[in-house]
C-alpha positions in Angstrom: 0.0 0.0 0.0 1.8 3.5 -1.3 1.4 6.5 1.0 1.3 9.4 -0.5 3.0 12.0 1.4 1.5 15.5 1.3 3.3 18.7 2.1 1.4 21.2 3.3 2.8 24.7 3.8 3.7 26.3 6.8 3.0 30.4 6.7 5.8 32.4 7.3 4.8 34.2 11.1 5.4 37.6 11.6 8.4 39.1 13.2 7.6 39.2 17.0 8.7 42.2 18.7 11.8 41.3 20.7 11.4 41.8 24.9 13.8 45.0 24.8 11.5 46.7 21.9 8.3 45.8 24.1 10.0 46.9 27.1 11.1 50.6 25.5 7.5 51.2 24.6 6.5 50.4 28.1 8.9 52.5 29.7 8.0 55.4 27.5 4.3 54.5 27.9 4.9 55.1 32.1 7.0 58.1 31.6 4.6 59.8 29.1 2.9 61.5 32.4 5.9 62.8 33.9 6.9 63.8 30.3 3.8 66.0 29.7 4.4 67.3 33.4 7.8 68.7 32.4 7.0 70.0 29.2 3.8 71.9 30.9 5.6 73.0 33.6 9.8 73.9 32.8 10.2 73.4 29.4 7.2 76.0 28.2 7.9 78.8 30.7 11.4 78.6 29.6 10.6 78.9 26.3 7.7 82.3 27.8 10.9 83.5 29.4 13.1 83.4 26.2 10.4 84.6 24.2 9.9 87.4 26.0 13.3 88.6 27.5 13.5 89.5 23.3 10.9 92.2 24.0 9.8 95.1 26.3 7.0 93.9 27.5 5.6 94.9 30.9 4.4 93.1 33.6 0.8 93.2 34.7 -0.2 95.6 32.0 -2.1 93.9 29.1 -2.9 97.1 27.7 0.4 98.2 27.1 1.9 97.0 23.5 4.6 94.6 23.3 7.6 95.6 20.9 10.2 93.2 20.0 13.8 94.5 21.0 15.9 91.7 20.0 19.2 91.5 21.7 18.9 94.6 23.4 18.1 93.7 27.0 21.2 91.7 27.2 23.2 94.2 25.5 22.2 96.4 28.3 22.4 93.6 30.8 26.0 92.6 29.7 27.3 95.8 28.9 30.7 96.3 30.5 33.7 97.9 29.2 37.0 98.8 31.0 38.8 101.6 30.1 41.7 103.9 31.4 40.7 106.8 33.9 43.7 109.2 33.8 44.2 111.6 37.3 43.5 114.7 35.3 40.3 113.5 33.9 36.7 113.4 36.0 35.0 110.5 35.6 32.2 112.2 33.4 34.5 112.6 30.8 35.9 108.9 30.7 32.7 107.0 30.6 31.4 105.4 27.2 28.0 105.7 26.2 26.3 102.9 24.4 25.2 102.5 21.1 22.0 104.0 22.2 23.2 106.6 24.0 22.9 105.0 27.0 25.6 106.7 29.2 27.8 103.4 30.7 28.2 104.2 35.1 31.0 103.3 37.0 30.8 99.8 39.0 34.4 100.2 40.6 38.0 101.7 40.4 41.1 100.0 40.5 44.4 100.5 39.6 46.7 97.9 37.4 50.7 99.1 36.7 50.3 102.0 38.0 47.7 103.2 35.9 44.1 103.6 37.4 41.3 102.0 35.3 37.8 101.8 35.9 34.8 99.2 35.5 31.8 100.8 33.7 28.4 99.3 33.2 25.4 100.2 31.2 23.6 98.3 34.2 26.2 98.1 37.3 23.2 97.2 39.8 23.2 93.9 38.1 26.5 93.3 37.7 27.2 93.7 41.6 24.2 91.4 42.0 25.9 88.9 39.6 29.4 89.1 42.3 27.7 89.3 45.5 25.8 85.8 44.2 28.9 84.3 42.9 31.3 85.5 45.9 28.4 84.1 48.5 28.1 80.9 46.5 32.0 80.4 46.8 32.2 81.4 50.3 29.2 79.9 51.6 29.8 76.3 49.9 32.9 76.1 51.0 32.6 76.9 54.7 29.6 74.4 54.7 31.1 71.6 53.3 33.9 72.1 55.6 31.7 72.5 58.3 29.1 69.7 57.0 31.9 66.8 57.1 33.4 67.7 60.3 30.1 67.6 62.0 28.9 64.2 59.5 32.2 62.5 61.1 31.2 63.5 64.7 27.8 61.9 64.4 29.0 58.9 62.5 31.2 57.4 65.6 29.6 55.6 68.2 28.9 57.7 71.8 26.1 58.0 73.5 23.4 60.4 72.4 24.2 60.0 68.9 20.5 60.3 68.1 19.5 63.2 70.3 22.8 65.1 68.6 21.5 64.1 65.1 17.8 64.9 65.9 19.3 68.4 67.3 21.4 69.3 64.5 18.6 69.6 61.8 16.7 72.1 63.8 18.3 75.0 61.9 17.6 73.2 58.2 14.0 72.6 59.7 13.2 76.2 60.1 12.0 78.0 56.8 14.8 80.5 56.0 12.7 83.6 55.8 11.6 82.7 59.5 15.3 81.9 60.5 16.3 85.0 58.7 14.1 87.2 60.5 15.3 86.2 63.9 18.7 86.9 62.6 18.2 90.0 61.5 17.3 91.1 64.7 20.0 89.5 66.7 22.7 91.3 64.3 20.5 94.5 65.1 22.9 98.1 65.6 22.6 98.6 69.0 23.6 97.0 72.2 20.1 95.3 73.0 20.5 92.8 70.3 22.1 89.8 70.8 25.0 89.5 69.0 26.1 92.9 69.8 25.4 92.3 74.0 27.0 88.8 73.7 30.2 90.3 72.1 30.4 93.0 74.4 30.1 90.6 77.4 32.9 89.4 76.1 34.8 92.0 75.4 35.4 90.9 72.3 34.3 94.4 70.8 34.1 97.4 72.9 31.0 99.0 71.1 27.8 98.1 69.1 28.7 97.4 65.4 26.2 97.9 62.4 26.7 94.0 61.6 24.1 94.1 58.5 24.7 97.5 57.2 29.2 97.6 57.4 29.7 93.9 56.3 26.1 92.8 54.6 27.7 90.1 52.4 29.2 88.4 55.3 26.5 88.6 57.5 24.3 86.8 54.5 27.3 84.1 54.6 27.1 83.5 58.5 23.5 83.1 58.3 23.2 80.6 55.3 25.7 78.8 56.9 24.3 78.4 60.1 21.0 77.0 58.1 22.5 74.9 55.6 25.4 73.1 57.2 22.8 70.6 58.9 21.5 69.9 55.1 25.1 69.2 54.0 26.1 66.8 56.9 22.7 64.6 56.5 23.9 64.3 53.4 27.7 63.4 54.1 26.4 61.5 57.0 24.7 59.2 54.4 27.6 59.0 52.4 29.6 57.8 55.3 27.1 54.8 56.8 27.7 53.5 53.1 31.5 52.5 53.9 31.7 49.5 55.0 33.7 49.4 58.7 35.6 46.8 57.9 38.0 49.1 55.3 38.8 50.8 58.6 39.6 47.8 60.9 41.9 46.6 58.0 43.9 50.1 57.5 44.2 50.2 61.4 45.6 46.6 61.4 48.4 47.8 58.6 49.2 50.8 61.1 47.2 53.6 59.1 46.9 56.8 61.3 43.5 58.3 61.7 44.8 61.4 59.2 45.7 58.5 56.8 42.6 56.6 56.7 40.6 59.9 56.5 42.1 60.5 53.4 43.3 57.3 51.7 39.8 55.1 52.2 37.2 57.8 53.8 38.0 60.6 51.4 38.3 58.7 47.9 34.9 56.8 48.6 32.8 59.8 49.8 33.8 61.9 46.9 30.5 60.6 44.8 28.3 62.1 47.5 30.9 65.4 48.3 29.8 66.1 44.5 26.3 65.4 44.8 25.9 67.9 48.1 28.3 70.3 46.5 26.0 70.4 43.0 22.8 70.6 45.3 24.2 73.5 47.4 25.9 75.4 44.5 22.4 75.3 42.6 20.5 76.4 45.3 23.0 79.3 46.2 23.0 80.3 43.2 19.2 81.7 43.2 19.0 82.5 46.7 16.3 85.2 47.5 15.1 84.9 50.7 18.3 85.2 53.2 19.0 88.3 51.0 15.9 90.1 51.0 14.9 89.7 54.2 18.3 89.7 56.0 19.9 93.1 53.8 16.9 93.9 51.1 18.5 96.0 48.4 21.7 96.7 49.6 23.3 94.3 48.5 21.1 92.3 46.0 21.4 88.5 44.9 20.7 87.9 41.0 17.2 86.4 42.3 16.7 89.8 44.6 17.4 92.1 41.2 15.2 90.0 39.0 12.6 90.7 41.5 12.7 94.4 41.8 13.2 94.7 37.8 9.5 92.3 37.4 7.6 93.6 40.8 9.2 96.8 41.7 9.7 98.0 37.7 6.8 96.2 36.1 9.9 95.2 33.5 8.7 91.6 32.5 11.2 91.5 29.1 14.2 92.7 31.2 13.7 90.7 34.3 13.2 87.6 31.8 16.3 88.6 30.6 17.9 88.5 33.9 16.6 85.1 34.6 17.8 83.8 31.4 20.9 84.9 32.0 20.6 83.2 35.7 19.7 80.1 34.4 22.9 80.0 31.9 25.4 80.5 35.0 23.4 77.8 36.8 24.4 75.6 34.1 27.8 76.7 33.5 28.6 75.9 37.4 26.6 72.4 36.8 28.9 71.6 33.9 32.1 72.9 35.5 31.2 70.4 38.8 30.6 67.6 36.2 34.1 68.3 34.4 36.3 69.1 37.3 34.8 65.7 39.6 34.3 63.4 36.4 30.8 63.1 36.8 30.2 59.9 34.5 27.2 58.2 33.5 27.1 54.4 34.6 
């Protein structure tokens, strides 16, 4: 008996999509939300504060018409020229004047070889405001770090009351800074009644009342943020700390490492992830501080943040004080990408 063999033809399937394609879709199916969040609610007013630091338009005034300027907020923002300022000559007769006739004002006077220059602005208020922020930043960074890991490596040994001491520490942080502030503008008040000035005195330290907020304003802002923010910067060293493991330490001591030595040889190399987390935080947050400024010296010695403010609220100026914050935001980024450079921030 033959059997007949029959073939029968097998349809070719369709591709499947592999697991990593599926998984992409998924992934960008669960970030779609936070997607449409960002766009709605950094990337557009971004774009609103570009857009409109190109024109003169006013704030709270939709009656007023809106004339595109171009470039010229930030050539009146970044206008700075130095030029010679001979004894003979008043200073009237040195300044430039801008292309528009703006006449350029003198931001300060120094001399170089023997021959006396001076630093002229077409907007001086907001170059001040550009190195009291950066000079603050520097300062108040540093001093906290400092600060930070000396008191993270106090409350990382073992003694007891370790957790009443950690509990204790954050009560400055806790505060909200324009409360803080406000205490410490009256304890650095000008006369003897206030506290800093009776305490000193007490002391003998100084032998009359000292104008703490008016004579050094900038350093007064620096002693206060400090005092706030160095809890913030040890929680976050203190984290970085309780991630090395102890028995790096027993093994250094048993090879005769000093203390100094094992600070820097095994606690130093394997905290330096988290020193440049806390410093990018800090440096960020400096960087558009508001609130210790204006309440602590107001417009004596204004922050970036404290000038856009007055130009938008106090100058209804919505154009130029977009232009300001542009120009904020592009330092911001320049001190994110020098951190990310100088500590070889990598992608794993």
């Amino acid at each position: 008996m033959a059997v007949q063999a029959t073939s029968t033809s097998i349809p070719v399937a369709k591709k499947e999509t592999t697991l990593a394609a599926r998984q992409a879709r998924l992934a960008l199916l669960l970030l779609s939300p936070t997607i449409v969040l960002l766009i709605l609610i950094a990337f557009y007013p971004l774009a609103r504060t570009v857009t409109a630091s190109l024109t003169d338009e006013p704030f709270a005034r939709p009656d007023v018409p809106v004339n595109q300027v171009g470039l010229a907020n930030y050539q009146t923002l970044l206008g700075i020229q130095i030029v010679q300022y001979p004894p003979d000559a008043s200073l009237g007769d040195v300044l430039p004047r801008a292309a528009d006739g703006t006449r350029y004002r003198r931001v300060s006077t120094f001399d170089l070889f023997g021959t006396r220059y001076v630093l002229a602005a077409t907007d001086p208020d907001f170059v001040n405001s550009i190195v009291n922020t950066i000079v603050y930043t520097i300062i108040s960074v540093a001093f906290e770090l400092a600060i930070g890991l000396g008191v993270a490596l106090v409350v990382n040994t073992r003694f007891r009351g370790r957790g009443m001491m950690r509990a204790v520490m954050l009560i400055p942080w806790a505060i909200p800074t324009a409360i803080s502030t406000v205490l410490w503008r009256h304890m650095l008040g000008d006369n003897s009644s206030a506290a800093i000035n009776a305490i000193l005195l007490n002391l003998g330290v100084i032998s009359q009342s000292q104008a703490w907020r008016s004579t050094y304003p900038l350093a007064s802002v620096i002693f206060v943020d400090v005092w706030k923010t160095v809890p913030f910067m040890a929680l976050l060293l203190l984290a970085g700390l309780q991630t090395i493991p102890g028995d790096l330490y027993e093994a250094g001591a048993v090879d005769g490492a000093t203390v100094r030595q094992r600070f820097f040889r095994i606690t130093l190399p394997l905290l330096m992830p988290t020193i440049t987390i806390a410093l990018i935080f800090r440096t960020l947050d400096a960087l558009r501080a508001f609130d210790v400024f204006q309440v602590l010296v107001g417009r004596s010695t204004p922050s970036m943040a404290v000038y856009n403010y007055e130009k938008l609220v106090s100058s209804f100026q919505y154009g130029y004080a977009s232009a300001i914050g542009v120009i904020i935001f592009i330092i911001i980024f320049a001190f994110t990408i020098l951190y990310m450079s100088a500590f070889h921030v990598e992608e794993d």
